[in-house]
C-alpha positions as a printed NumPy array, in Angstrom:
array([[ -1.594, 117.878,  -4.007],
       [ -3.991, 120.788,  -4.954],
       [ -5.296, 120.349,  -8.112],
       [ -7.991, 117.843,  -7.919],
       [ -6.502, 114.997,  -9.551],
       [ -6.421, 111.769,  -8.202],
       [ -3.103, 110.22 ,  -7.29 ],
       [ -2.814, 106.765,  -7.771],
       [ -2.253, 104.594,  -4.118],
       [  1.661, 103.891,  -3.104],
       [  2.455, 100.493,  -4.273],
       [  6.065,  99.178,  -2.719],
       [  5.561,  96.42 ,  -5.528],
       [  4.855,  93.839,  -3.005],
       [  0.766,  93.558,  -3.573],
       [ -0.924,  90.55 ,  -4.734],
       [ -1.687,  90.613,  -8.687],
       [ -0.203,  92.064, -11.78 ],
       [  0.125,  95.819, -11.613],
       [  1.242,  96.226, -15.337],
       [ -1.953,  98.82 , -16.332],
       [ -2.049, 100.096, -12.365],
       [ -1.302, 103.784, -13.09 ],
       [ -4.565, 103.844, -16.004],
       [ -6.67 , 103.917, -12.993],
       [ -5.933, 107.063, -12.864],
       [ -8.295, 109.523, -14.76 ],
       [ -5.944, 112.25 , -15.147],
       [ -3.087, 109.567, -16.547],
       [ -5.406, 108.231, -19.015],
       [ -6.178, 111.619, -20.45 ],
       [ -2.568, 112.296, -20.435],
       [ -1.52 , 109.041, -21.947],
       [ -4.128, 109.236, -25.11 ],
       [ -2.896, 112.786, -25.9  ],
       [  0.414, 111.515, -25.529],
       [ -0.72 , 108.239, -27.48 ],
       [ -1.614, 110.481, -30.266],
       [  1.749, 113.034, -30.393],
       [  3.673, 109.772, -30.457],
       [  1.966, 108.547, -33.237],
       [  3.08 , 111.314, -35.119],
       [  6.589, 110.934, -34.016],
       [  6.742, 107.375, -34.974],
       [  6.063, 108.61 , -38.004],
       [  8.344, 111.904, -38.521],
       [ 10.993, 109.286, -37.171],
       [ 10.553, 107.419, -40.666],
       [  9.007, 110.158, -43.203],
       [ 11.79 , 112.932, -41.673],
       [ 14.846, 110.732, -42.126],
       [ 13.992, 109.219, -45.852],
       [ 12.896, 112.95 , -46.746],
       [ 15.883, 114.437, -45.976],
       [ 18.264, 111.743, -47.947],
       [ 15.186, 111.76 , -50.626],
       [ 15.789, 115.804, -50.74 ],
       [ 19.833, 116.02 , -50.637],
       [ 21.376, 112.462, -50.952],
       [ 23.717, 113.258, -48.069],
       [ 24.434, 111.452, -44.734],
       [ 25.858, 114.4  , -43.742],
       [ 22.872, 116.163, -44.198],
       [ 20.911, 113.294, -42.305],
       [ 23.25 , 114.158, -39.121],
       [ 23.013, 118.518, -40.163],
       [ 18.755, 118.214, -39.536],
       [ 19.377, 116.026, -36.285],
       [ 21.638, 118.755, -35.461],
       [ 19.54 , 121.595, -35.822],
       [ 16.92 , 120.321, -33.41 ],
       [ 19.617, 119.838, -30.934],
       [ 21.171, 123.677, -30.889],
       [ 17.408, 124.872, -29.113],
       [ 17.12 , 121.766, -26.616],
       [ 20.893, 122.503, -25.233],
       [ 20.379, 126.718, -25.773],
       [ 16.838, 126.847, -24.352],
       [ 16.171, 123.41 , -21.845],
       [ 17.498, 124.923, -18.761],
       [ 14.923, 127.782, -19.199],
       [ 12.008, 125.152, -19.858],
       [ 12.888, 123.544, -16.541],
       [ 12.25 , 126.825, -14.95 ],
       [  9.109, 127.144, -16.737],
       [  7.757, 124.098, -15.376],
       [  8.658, 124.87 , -11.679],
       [  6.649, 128.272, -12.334],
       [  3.768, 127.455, -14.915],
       [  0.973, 125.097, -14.89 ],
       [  2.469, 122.497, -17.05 ],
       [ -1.171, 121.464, -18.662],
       [ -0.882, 124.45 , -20.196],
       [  2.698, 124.278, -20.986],
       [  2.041, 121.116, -22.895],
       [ -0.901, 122.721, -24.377],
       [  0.904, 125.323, -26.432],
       [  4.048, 123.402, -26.823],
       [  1.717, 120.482, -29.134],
       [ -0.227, 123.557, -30.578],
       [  2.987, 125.216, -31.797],
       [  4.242, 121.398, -33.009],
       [  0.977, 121.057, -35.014],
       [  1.489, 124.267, -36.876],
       [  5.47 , 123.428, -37.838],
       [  3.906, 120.327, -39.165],
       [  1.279, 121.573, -41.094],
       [  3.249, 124.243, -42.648],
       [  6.067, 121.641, -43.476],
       [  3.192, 119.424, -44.981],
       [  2.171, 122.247, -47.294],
       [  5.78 , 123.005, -48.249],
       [  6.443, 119.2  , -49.556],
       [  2.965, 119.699, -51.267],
       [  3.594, 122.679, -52.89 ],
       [  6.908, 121.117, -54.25 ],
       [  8.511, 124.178, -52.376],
       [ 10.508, 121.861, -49.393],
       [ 14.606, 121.577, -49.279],
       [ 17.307, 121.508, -46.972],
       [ 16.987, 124.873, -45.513],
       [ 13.486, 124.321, -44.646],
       [ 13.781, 121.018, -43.427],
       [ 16.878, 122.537, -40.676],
       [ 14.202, 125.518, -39.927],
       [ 11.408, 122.739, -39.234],
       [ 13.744, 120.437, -37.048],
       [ 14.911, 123.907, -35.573],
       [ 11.709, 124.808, -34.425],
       [ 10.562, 121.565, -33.161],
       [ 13.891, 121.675, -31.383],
       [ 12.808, 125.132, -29.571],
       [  9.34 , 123.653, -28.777],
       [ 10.442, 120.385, -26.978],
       [ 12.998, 122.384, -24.863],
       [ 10.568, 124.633, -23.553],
       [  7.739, 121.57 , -23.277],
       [  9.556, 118.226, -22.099],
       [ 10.429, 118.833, -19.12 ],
       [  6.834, 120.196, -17.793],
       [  5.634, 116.565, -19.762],
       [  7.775, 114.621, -17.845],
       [  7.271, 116.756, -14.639],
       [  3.282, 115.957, -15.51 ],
       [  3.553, 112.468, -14.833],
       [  4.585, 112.982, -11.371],
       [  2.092, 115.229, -10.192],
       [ -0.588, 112.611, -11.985],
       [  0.554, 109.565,  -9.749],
       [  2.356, 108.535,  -6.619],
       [  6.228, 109.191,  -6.386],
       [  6.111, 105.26 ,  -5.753],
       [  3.872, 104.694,  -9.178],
       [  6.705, 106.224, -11.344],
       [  7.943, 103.237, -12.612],
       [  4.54 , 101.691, -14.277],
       [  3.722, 105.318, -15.191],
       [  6.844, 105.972, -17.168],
       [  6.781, 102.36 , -18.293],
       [  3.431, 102.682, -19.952],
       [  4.696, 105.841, -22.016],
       [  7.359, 103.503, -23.179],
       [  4.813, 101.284, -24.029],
       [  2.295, 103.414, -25.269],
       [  5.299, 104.944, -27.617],
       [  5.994, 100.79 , -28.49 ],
       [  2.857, 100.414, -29.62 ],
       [  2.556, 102.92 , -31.885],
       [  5.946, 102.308, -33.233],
       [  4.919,  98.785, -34.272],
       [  2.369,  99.962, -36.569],
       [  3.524, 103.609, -37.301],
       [  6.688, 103.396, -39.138],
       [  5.743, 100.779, -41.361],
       [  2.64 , 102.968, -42.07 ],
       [  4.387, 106.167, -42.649],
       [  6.787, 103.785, -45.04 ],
       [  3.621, 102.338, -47.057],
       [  1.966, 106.152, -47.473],
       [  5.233, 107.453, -48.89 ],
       [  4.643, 104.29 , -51.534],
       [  1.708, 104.508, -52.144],
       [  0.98 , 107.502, -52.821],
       [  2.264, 107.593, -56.228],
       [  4.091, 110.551, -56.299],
       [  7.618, 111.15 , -57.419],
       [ 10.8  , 112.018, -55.198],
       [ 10.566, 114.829, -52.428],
       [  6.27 , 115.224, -52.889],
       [  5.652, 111.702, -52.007],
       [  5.971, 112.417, -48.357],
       [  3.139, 115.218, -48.353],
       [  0.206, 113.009, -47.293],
       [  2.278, 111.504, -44.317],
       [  3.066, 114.876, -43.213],
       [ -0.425, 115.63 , -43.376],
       [ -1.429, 113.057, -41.201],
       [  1.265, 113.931, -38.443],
       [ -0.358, 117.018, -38.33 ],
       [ -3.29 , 115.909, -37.355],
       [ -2.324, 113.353, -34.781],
       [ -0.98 , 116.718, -33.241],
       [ -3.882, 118.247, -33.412],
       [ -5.796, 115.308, -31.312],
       [ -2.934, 115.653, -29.009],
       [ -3.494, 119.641, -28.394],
       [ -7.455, 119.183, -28.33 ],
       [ -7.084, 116.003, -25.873],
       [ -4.883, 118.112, -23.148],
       [ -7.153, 120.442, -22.726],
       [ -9.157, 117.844, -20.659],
       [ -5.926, 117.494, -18.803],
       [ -6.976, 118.809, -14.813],
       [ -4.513, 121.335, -13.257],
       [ -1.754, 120.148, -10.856],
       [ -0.952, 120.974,  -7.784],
       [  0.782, 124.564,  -6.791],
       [  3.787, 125.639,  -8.626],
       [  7.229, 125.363,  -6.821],
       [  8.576, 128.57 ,  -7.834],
       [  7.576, 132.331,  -7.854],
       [  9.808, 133.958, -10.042],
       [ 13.297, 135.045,  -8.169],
       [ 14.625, 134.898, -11.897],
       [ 15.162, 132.975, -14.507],
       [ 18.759, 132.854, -14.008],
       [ 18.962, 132.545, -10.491],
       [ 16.549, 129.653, -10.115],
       [ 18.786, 127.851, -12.942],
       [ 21.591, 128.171, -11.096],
       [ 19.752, 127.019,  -7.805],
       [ 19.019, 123.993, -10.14 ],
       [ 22.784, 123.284, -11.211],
       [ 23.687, 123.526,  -7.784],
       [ 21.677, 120.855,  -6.799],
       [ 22.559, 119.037,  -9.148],
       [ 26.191, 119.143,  -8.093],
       [ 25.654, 118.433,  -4.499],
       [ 23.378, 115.363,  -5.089],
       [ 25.719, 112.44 ,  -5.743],
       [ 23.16 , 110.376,  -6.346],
       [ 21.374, 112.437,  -8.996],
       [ 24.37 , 113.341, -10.513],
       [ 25.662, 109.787, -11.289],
       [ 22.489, 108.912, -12.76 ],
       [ 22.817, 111.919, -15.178],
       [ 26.025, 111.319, -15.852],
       [ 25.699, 107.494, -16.807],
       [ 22.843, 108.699, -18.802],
       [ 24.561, 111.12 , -20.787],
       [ 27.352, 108.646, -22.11 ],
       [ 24.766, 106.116, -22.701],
       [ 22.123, 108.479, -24.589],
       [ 25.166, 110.23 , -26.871],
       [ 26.947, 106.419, -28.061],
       [ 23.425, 104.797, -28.133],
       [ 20.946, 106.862, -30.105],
       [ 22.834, 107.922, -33.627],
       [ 21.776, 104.568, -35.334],
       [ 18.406, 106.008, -35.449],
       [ 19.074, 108.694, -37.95 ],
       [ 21.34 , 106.988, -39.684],
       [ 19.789, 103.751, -41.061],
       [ 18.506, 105.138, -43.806],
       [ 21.761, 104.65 , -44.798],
       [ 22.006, 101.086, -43.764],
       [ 18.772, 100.033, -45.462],
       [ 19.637, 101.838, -48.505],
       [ 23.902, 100.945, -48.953],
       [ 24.229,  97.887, -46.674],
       [ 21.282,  95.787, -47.159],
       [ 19.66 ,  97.177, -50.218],
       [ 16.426,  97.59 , -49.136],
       [ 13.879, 100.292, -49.752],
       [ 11.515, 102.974, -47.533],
       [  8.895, 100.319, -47.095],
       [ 11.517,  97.736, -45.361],
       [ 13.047, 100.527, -43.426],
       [  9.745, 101.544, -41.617],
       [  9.698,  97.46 , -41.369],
       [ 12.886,  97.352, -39.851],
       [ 11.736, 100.172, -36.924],
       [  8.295,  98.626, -36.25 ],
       [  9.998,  95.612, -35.397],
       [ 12.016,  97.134, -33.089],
       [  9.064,  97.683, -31.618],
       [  8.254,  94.384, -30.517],
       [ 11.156,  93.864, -28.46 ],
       [ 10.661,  97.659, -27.089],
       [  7.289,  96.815, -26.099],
       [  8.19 ,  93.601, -24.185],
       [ 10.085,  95.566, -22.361],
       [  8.284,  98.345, -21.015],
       [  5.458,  95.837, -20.318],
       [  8.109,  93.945, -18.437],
       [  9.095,  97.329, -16.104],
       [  5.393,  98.091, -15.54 ],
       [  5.038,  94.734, -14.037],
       [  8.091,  94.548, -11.586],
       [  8.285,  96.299,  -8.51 ],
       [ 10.362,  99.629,  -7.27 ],
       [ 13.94 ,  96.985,  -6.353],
       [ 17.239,  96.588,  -7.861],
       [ 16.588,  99.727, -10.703],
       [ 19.941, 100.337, -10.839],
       [ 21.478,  97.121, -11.392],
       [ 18.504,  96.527, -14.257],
       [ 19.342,  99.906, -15.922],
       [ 22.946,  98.942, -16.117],
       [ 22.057,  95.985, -17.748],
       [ 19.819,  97.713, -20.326],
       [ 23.008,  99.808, -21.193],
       [ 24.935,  96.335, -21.47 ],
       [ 22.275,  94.863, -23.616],
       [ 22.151,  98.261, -25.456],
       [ 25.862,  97.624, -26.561],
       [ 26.244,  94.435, -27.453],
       [ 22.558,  94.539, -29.985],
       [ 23.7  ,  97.678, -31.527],
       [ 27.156,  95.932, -32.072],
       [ 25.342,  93.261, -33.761],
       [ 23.059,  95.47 , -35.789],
       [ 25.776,  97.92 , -37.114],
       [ 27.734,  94.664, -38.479],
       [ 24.787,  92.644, -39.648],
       [ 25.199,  91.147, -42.902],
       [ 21.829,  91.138, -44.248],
       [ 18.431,  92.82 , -43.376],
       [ 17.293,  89.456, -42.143],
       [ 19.575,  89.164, -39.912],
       [ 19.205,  92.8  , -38.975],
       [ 15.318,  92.544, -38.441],
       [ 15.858,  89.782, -35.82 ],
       [ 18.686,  91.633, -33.821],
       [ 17.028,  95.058, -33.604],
       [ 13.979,  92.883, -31.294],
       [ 16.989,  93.053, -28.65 ],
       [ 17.85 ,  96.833, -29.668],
       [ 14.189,  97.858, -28.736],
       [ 14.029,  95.875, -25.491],
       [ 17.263,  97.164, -24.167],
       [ 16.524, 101.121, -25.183],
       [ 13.44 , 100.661, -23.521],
       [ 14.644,  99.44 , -20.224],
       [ 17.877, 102.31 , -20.295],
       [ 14.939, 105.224, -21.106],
       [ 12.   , 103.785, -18.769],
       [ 15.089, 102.989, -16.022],
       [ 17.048, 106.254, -16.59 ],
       [ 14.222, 108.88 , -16.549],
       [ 12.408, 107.003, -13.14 ],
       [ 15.689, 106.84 , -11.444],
       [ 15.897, 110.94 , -11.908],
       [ 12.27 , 111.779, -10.977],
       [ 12.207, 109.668,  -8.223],
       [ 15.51 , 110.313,  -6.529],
       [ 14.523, 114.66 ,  -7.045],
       [ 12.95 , 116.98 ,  -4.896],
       [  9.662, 117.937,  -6.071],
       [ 10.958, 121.472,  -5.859],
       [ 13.822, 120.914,  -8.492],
       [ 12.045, 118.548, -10.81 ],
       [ 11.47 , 120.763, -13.383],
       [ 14.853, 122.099, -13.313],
       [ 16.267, 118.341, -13.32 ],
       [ 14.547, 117.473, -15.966],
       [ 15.615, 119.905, -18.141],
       [ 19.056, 118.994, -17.77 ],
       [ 17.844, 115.077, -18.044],
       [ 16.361, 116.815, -21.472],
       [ 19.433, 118.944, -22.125],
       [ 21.338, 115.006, -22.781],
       [ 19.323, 114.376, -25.551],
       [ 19.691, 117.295, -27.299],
       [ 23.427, 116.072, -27.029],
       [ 22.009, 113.505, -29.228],
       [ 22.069, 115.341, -32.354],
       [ 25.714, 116.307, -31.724],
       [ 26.998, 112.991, -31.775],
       [ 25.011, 111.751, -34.364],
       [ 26.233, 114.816, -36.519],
       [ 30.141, 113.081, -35.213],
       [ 29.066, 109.977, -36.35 ],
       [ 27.778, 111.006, -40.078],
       [ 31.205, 112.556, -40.659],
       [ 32.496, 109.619, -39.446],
       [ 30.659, 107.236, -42.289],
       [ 32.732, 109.165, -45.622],
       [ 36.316, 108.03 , -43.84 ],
       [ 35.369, 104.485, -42.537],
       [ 31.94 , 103.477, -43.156],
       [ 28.514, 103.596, -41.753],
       [ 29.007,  99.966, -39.742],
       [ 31.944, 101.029, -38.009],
       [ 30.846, 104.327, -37.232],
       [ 27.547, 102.993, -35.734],
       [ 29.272,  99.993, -34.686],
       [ 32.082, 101.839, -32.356],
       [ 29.852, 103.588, -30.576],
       [ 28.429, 100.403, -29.566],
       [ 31.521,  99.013, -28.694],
       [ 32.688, 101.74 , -26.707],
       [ 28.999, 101.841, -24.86 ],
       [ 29.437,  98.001, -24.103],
       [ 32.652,  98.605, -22.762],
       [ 31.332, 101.802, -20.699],
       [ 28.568,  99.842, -18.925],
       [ 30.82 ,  97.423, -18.053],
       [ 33.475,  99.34 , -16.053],
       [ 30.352, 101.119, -14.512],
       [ 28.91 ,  97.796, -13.085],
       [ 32.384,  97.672, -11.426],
       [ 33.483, 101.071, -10.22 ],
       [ 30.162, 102.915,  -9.807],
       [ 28.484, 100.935,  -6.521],
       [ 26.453, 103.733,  -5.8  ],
       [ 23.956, 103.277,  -8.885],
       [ 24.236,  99.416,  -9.132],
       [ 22.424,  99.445,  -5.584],
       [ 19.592, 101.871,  -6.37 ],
       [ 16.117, 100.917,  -5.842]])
């Protein structure tokens, strides 16, 4: 690789002693990891703040699933085009801008709740744009990691994000719930001062990347933008292997992740608890998240695709037993097993895709890996207009059935990605 930066040593997972913090060696990973440290503190944070802001704002689950929707229009519109990006453009200076423009959404949002001047509109313009800025950005962060370590050191690299995200999200939420308490205000201008502070855990996230080193030569040199997207597609399509993986991934990402946005309503109508319990509630989730990425850093590169089909199993059957939960006790012990399994199915899902591309294609990949969770938004938009007709457990709760059942039959019928390594 060009760029100067150290890559960490191949490890087939078979060396003597734990590897768990192995990729940290790495100078350029730690940089990368503290900025990224730092913008994950601040989404920790939006996670809680964003969701009790919007129900604070308009009282609506449907509006709940309407602002997770309007981030996910610019990751589906725009994602393939950020792939391209990072095959062409340094992506330390991809990231760069991308956190710059996130820090100035934030701030401005943070001034609009001060000024008393924040509603719905706004808050789908703000989710918008963030929406527009991760298309463009993700996919050159994720690309990052590769050209920072070893195709072999994906795993503990990827693992420590998850970590590194864990870690924060054990504190965070519950942090971002205890500022919107505290600071005495009433309804919508409450959540200034936590807005205020994601702003400037952005702005230690721009400032730290630009210590970032380049990487190594870009892979593209502009044939256009539509052409190389289609070169990207194609490969896609005539790599079975990749292609599974994405496909899997998709089903599992769209029935797994709409219990995030909508437990507001779960804290607030099922269990009748308030903003400080629900930040509780996700930094718990934490723990269990936490355990296992630490886990995945530890293990070697064998039998990834049998343990990501088991982290869509596990997946399943905790979020089956969170939607239905009777009480928030009971909920605060089951979502431990929540975070450990979406750990493993994120860590497991976004390895087995950069390590099973051709450098060539990994921005492209990746953009279509990003374009699934955009998806996201769409089915947790589904599921909110689901929670009027038949409630917010079953609505949360089928999807968990149905991904249960879905991992399943795929431990059966799909040999190809149960034998991955």
């Amino acid at each position: 690789m060009g760029g100067g930066v150290g890559v960490i040593e191949r490890s087939s997972g078979r060396g003597s002693g734990l590897r768990t913090f192995e990729s940290l060696k790495n100078a350029g990973y730690r940089i990368f990891w503290l900025s990224m440290m730092a913008q994950m503190a601040a989404m920790n944070m939006q996670m809680v703040v964003q969701s009790l802001l919007v129900y604070e704002v308009t009282g609506s689950a449907l509006w709940l699933g309407g602002v997770s929707l309007a981030s996910a229009m610019p990751m589906l519109i725009f994602s393939l085009y950020g792939g391209v990006i990072a095959d062409r453009v340094q992506k330390k200076y991809v990231l760069i801008v991308g956190q710059a423009a996130l820090f100035t959404t934030t701030l401005v949002m943070a001034l609009l709740i001060f000024l008393g001047a924040i509603n719905g509109p706004f808050l789908l313009a703000g989710a918008a744009v963030q929406g527009f800025v991760w298309a463009l950005v993700m996919p050159s962060r994720q690309g990052l990691v590769r050209e920072l370590v070893s195709r072999e050191g994906l795993m503990n690299a990827l693992s420590l994000n998850i970590g590194g995200m864990n870690v924060n999200r054990l504190f965070l939420p519950a942090v971002a719930g205890l500022l919107v308490g505290l600071t005495g205000g009433i309804g919508a201008s409450a959540y200034a001062l936590p807005y205020f502070v994601m702003a400037g855990l952005l702005l230690v996230a721009t400032l730290t990347s630009l210590l970032l080193p380049k990487g190594g030569e870009v892979a593209l040199r502009g044939s256009g933008a539509l052409k190389d997207i289609a070169e990207g597609v194609q490969y896609v399509r005539q790599n079975p292997t990749i292609l599974t993986i994405l496909l899997i991934t998709l089903v599992g990402v769209v029935l797994s992740m709409p219990y995030i946005s909508l437990l507001p309503v779960f804290t607030k109508t099922v269990w009748g608890v308030g903003p400080g319990a629900f930040g509780v509630l996700l930094s718990v989730s934490g723990i269990g998240a936490l355990a296992g990425s630490l886990f995945l850093a530890s293990i070697g590169n064998k039998k990834r695709g049998l343990l990501y089909l088991g982290s869509l199993l596990l997946t399943g059957v905790s979020l089956s037993l969170l939607a239905f939960s009777p009480s928030y006790q009971m909920a605060l012990v089951v979502i431990v097993l929540v975070g450990l399994a979406q750990a493993g199915r994120m860590t497991l899902s976004q390895t087995l895709v950069q390590y099973y591309t051709d450098e060539q294609y990994q921005g492209r990949v990746m953009s279509i890996y990003m374009m699934e969770w955009g998806l996201t938004s769409f089915a947790t938009f589904g599921v909110a207009l689901l929670v009027e007709p038949i409630g917010v457990q079953w609505a949360v709760g089928g999807c968990a059935i149905a991904l249960t059942v879905m991992a399943a039959v795929a431990f059966f019928v799909v040999p190809r990605l149960r034998k991955l390594d």
